[in-house]
C-alpha positions in Angstrom: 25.4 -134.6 -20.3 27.1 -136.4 -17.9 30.6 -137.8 -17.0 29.8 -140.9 -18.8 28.3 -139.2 -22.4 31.2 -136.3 -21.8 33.5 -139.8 -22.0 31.9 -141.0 -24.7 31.6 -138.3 -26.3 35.5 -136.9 -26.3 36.2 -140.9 -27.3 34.1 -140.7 -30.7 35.7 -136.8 -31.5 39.1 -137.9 -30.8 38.0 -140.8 -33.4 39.8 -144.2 -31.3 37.5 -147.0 -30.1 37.0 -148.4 -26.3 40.1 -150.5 -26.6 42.2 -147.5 -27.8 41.4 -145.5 -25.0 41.6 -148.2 -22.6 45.5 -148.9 -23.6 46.4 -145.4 -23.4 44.9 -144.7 -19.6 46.2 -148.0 -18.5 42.8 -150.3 -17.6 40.7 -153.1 -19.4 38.0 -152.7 -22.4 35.7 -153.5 -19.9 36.5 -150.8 -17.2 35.8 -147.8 -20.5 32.4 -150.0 -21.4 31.2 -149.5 -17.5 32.3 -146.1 -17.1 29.7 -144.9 -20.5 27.6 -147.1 -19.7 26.9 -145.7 -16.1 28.1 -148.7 -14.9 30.7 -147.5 -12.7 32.7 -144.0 -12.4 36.5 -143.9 -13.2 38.8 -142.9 -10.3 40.7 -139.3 -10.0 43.6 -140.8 -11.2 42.5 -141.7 -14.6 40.3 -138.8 -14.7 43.2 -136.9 -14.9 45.4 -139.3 -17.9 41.8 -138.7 -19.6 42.1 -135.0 -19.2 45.3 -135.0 -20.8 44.9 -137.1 -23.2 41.5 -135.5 -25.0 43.1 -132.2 -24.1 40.6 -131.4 -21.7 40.3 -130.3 -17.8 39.0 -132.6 -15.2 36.6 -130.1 -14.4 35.1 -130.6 -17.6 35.1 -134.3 -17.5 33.6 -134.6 -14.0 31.4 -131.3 -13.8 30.9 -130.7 -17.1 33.0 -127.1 -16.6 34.4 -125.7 -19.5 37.6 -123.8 -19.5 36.9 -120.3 -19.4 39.8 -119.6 -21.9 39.5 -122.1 -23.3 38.4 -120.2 -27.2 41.7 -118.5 -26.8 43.6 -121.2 -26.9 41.6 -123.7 -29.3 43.6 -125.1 -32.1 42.2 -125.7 -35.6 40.2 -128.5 -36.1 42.2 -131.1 -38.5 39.7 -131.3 -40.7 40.2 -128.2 -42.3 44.2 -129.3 -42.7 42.4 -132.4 -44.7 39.8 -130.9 -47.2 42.7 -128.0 -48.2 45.3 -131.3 -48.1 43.1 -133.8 -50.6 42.4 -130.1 -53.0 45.5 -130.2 -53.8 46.2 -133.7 -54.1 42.9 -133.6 -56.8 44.4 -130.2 -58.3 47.7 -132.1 -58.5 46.6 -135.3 -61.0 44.2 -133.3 -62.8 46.4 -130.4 -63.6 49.3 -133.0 -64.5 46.8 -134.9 -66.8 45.8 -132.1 -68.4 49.5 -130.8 -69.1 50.0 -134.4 -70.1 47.3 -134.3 -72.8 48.0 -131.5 -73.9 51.8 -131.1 -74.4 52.9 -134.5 -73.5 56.2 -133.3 -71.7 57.4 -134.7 -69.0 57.0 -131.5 -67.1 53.6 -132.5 -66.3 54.4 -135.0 -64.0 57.0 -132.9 -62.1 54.0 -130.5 -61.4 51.5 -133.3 -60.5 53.7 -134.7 -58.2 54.8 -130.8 -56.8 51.0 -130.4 -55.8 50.5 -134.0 -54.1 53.9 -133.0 -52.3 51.9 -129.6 -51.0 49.0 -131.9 -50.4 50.8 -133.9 -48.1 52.8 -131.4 -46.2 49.4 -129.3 -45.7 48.0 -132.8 -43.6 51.2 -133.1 -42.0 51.4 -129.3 -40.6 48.0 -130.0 -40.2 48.5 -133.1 -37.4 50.9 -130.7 -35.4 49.5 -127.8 -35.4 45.5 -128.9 -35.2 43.1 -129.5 -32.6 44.2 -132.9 -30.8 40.9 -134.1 -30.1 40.3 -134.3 -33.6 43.4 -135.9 -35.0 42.8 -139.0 -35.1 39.6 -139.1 -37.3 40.8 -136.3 -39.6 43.8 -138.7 -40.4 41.6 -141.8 -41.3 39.6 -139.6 -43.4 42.7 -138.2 -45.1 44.3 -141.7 -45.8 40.4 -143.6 -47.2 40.4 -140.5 -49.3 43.9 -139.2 -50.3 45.6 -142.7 -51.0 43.5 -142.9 -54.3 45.4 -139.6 -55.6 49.1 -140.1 -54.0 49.2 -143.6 -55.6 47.8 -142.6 -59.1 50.2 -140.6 -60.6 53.7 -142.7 -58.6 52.2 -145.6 -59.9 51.0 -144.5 -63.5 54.9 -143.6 -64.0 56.2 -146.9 -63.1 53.4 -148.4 -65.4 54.6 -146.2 -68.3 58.1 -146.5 -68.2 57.9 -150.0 -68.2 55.6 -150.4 -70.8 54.9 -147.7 -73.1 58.3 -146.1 -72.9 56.7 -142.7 -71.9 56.3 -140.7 -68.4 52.6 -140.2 -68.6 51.0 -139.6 -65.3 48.1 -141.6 -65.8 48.4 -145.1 -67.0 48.0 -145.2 -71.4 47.2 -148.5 -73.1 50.0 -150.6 -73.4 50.7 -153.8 -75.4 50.1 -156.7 -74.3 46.6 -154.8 -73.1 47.0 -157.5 -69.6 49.3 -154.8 -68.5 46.9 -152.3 -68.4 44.5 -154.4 -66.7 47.4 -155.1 -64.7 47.9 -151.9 -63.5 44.2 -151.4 -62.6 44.0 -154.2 -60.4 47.6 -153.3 -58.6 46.3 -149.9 -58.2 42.6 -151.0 -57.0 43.9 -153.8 -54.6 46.7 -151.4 -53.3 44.0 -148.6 -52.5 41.9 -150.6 -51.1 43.7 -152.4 -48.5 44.4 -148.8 -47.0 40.6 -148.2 -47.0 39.8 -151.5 -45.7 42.8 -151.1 -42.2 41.1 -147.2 -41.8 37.7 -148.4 -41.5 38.7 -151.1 -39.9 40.5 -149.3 -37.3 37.5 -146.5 -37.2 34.7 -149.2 -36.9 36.4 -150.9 -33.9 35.2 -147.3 -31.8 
């Protein structure tokens, strides 16, 4: 591997796309394109802003040299932060569901909502505490996944009171039945402009 697939390579873990990297070191699109291309080399100056920036030494990004202590000091990688984070978002609506369907007391929600609260402060600790090189993909991931469960039971609430006079978690059939088509489509169109800016924003690396 050399300095160019090293580049490459710390770009695609770190999850941000040529242009991304090229804003944050300070030089063109172009100038990233050349360097993992082979095209050209970058110069000591922005070897070291890279080194910083993917939390790396310049050794390692021009010899390919790692730090010998560099286990000791490792973070963990953010991906762990977002598989225990979307658990308990999933625990959170199913458990509040279930409570819901069972007991229909508004308890339920308060414990849904409690769990996607933990979810969320899991990814959060998660972003500060975790490896920085892989952040920025660990957050996509989190949002394309998580925003279907943080909206659910916020917006299943708002649905209820308005229209069925209850404070169900998930959304029951109301009358007129177009608002509970209503809420589908709000809920579907809502999710799904946060999955289409995350893979938007991934696909441009």
């Amino acid at each position: 591997m050399n300095i160019a697939d090293r580049i490459q390579h710390l770009r695609k873990v770190k999850g941000v796309s040529q242009e991304e990297l090229a804003d944050k070191i300070g030089v063109s699109r172009q100038a990233v394109s050349k360097w993992e291309s082979e095209q050209s080399i970058p110069d000591i100056d922005k070897v070291i802003i890279m080194s910083t920036y993917f939390d790396v030494t310049t050794d390692y990004l021009l010899k390919g040299i790692e730090n010998p202590h560099a286990d000791e000091a490792r973070r963990p990688d953010a991906r762990i932060f977002v598989i225990v984070g979307t658990v308990l978002d999933f625990v959170g609506v199913v458990i509040a569901a279930a409570l819901w369907y069972e007991q229909q007391l508004p308890m339920a929600l308060v414990v849904g909502l409690v769990f996607i609260a933990l979810g969320c402060m899991v990814f959060g600790v998660g972003m500060i505490n975790s490896d920085p090189r892989s952040k920025t993909s660990a957050q996509r991931t989190f949002w394309i996944v998580n925003v279907w469960l943080i909206a659910f039971i916020p917006l299943s609430f708002a649905y209820n009171v308005l229209f069925t006079g209850t404070t169900a978690p998930y959304p029951l059939v109301a009358d007129p039945i177009i608002a509970f088509a209503l809420f589908w489509l709000v809920y579907i169109t809502l999710c799904l402009v946060v999955v289409y800016f995350q893979v938007r924003q991934s696909a441009r690396g």
